[in-house]
Steps between C-alpha positions, in 0.01 A plus 500: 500500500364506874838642612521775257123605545544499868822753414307724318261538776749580761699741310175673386380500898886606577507812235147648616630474855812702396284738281288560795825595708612746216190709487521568914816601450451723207196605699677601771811644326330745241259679701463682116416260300439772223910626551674215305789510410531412078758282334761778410519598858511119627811502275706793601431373885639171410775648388545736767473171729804378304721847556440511851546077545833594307574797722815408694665422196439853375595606857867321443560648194455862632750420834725303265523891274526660827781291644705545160439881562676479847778266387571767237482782816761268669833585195424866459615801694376753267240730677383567133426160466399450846209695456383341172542156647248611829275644244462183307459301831271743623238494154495135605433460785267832540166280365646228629632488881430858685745477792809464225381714298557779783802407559609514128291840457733644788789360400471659163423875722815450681727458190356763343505742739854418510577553176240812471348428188150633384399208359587272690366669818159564301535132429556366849189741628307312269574142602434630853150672341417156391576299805308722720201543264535094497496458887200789547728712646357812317626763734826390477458477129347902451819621740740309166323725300464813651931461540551424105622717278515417155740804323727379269346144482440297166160521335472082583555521862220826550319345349461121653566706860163694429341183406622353792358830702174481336453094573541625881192757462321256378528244777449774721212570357352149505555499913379835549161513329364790731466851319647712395813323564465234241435745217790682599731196530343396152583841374856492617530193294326616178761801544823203561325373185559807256823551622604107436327609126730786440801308483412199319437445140087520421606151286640303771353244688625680791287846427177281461530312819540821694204648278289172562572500866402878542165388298382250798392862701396711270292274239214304536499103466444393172738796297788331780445156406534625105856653634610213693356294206701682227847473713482124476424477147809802380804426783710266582508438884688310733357234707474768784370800314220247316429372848424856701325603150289131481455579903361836415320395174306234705416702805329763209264202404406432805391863591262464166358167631693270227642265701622224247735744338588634823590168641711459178722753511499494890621110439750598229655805757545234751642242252769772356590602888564115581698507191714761578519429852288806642419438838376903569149415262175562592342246223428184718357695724261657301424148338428379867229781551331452147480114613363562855257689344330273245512230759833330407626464844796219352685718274404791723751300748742406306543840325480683857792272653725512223484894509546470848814285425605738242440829788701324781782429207534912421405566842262791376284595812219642355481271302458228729261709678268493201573129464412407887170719505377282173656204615300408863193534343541285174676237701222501801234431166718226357472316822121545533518351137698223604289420813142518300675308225634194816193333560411447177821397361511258803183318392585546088838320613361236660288389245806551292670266666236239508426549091919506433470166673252341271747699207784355628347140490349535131813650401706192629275249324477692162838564505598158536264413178631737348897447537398120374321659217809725419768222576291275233445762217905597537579153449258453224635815318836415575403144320352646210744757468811223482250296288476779226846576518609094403221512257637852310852387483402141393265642229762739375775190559290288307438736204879587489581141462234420230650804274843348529408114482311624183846731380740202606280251263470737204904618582652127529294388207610775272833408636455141400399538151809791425739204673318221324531716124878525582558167581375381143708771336776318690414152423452589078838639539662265665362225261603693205833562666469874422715554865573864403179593501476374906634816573242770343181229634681592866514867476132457409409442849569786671500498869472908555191525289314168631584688855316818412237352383420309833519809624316647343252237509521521938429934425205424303359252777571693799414847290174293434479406880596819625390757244580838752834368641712748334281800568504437851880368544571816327266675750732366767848709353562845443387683148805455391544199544242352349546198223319517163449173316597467144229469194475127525445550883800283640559571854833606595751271700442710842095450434566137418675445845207656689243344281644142592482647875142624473448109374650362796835383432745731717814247495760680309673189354189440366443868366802465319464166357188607333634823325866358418649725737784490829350537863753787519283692221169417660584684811665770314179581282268428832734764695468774190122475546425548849733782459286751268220344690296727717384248750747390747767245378384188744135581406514525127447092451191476691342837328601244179276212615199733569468558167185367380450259177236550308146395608 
């Protein structure tokens, strides 16, 4: 008793110490207490945690696609083909690596320059759109379009080409917030927009991205969120499209000051990116900023270096630029953070030390009591387990051989008296010397029938004993399979076998002894069984000796 009261104390002493600890660094890590972050959000970051833990798997799987694209490039000489095989390269790596992505985008001009065909020059332009719009390289992305011309091109490729134009205003337009040039870049892309509009159809997912995406400069917050909103909930999306909608979604709920759903869907953007192996996203670093600003310097970190990771890996320059003028200052708070947070942890660890000292002692004496205490009750259950088990089979031993003692008495002195009545039949005859009549006083004693009836004297004891051993042998075989007993309820010779097994005597000599039968018959009976059984063949005996008798 002294040593587990002396326990409790430290571990109580130990736990406020710890608590103390916790609330200086929650103290010092939430600067907005009022900002918290509620359980739906705390599960979409774990899982985002997971995704980007997992992310160099994800990153495999994309260069293991790509590097099946180029062995592919390696057996054809078609230029036809040539060009296809770039283009798929190229829609891989373009959110995914920048500096092979140009390379593919130009490969894919100079093949189709060569072969001089509209679409696939409109298509190449494009790829080279995208990669320069990627890198910030917006002048060299407005002199791609002020070169295209889109005569004679399919309605799809106009289309996702004025998408792609109107994607470019808009970044513009984000860098360049001085007027009037951002309303005019806006209004070049709300113009991109309509044209993307007239040549898609008003009930594809396609025509209500482009009409969502014009929406986020023409409408106010709350009638975008319903868009963005109503997109989820009516299209199917790919893990890219449903993370640059989630991204946009989220950065909507932050404008309106709801900043669980916002982290939510800015979480769920990042998660689909890691997914899908996006490394041109903007997600982590938005969750960085939202965590820098309610005081969550940790995540803010951790989110800020993996988007860093995720810049240097596309190489996208201004996108590193955005990263490196958020990154300085969240790192330079983390370390004040981690300096404040030194002395205290040094003295909180010290006094850990001493108290997991006292733990370590009370934990080496209780355990020791207590693996005694343990070794001594499995011994004792082991004990009384064996115990019970002798006692059940001796009980049911016992009651077995009672029944049969009491059959064998009743059976032999039947017996007697039918062999005693016969033998003074005999005797009269004899003295009368009526020696014909020998003959009919043998074929009075009939073996056959005086057989049958011990048998049927051993079913009615055993039946007696075990009143549900047919149901449940015939549980143990196939419906059709199963044996019916006759009116007088006799069991059958295969029953009989098992029934004398289920009583303990598995010699087969001594099997067929008892029912006036060969060995060879035994096992053939025993082997027609476990055949329409549905347990296995080596296991149908012992299911046989579970069965219960009667209580």
């Amino acid at each position: 008793m002294k040593v587990t009261f002396f326990t409790i104390v430290i571990v109580i002493t130990f736990l406020l110490c710890l608590s103390c600890t916790h609330k200086y660094n929650k103290d010092d890590n939430f600067k907005n207490t009022d900002n918290k972050i509620k359980l739906r959000v705390d599960s979409i970051l774990q899982v985002l945690d997971s995704e980007i833990d997992n992310r160099a798997v994800y990153y495999a799987e994309k260069e293991k696609k790509i590097e099946t694209f180029k062995i592919q490039l390696s057996k054809i000489a078609s230029d036809e083909e040539k060009f296809h095989l770039f283009s798929y390269i190229f829609d891989e790596y373009k959110s995914f690596q920048y500096d092979s992505a140009y390379i593919y985008a130009v490969n894919t001009q100079t093949i189709a320059n060569k072969l001089q065909n509209k679409e696939y020059i409109l298509k190449s332009q494009r790829n080279l759109l995208f990669c320069f719009m990627s890198a910030g390289l917006f002048k060299e992305a407005c002199d791609i379009i002020s070169s295209v011309n889109t005569d004679g091109i399919s309605d799809d490729l106009k289309s996702d080409y004025y998408f792609q134009c109107a994607r470019l205003y808009s970044h513009i337009a984000s860098y360049n917030t001085s007027e009037p040039y951002c309303s005019d870049y806006y209004d070049l892309k709300n113009l991109y927009c309509d044209s993307a509009m007239m040549f898609l159809d008003s009930n594809s997912y396609q025509y209500h991205n482009v009409k969502a995406f014009k929406s986020l400069s023409i409408l106010e917050h709350h009638k975008k969120i319903e868009i963005y909103s109503n997109l989820f909930d009516s299209f199917e999306m790919d893990n890219h499209q449903t993370a640059i909608n989630a991204s946009i979604l989220g950065w909507l709920y932050l404008f309106i000051g709801e900043n669980d759903k916002a982290v939510y869907y800015i979480a769920l953007s990042a998660i689909y990116d890691t997914r899908a192996a996006v490394t041109e996203t903007t997600s982590k670093t938005t969750l960085a900023g939202y965590f820098y600003s309610v005081g969550d310097i940790e995540n803010a970190a951790r989110y800020i270096n993996i988007a860093l990771e995720e810049a240097n890996r596309y190489n996208a320059r201004h996108r590193k630029i955005d990263i490196n003028t958020i990154l300085p200052i969240i790192e330079k708070e983390r370390l004040e953070v981690i300096k404040g947070q030194r002395s205290k942890l040094t003295i909180s660890l010290t006094l850990s030390v001493i108290l997991l000292l006292f733990l370590l002692i009370a934990f080496i004496v209780i355990n020791k009591q207590k693996n005694r205490i343990k070794t001594a009750n499995t011994l004792i259950q082991s004990q009384f387990k064996e115990l019970y088990s002798i006692n059940e089979k001796l009980n049911e031993s016992n009651e077995i051989k009672d029944q049969y003692i009491i059959q064998a008495l009743y059976g032999k002195s039947e017996y007697l008296e039918i062999v005693e009545n016969l033998l003074k039949k005999f005797d009269r005859k004899l003295k009368t010397r009526q020696y014909d009549d020998l003959n009919f006083l043998y074929k009075e004693f009939n073996i056959k029938t005086e057989r049958e009836n011990v048998s049927s004297m051993f079913d009615k004891a055993f039946l007696k004993l075990f009143p549900n051993f047919v149901t449940e042998f015939n549980d143990l075989l196939k419906v059709d399979a199963r044996i019916t007993l006759d009116k007088d309820e006799n069991l059958t010779p295969e029953i009989r076998i098992f029934a004398l097994i289920r009583l303990g005597i598995n010699e087969n000599e001594r099997i067929a002894k008892f029912l006036n039968i060969s060995v060879n018959t035994i096992y053939a009976y025993k082997t027609k069984i476990k055949n329409k059984a549905i347990v296995p063949k080596e296991e149908f005996e012992h299911h046989i000796m579970r069965i219960k008798k009667k209580l």
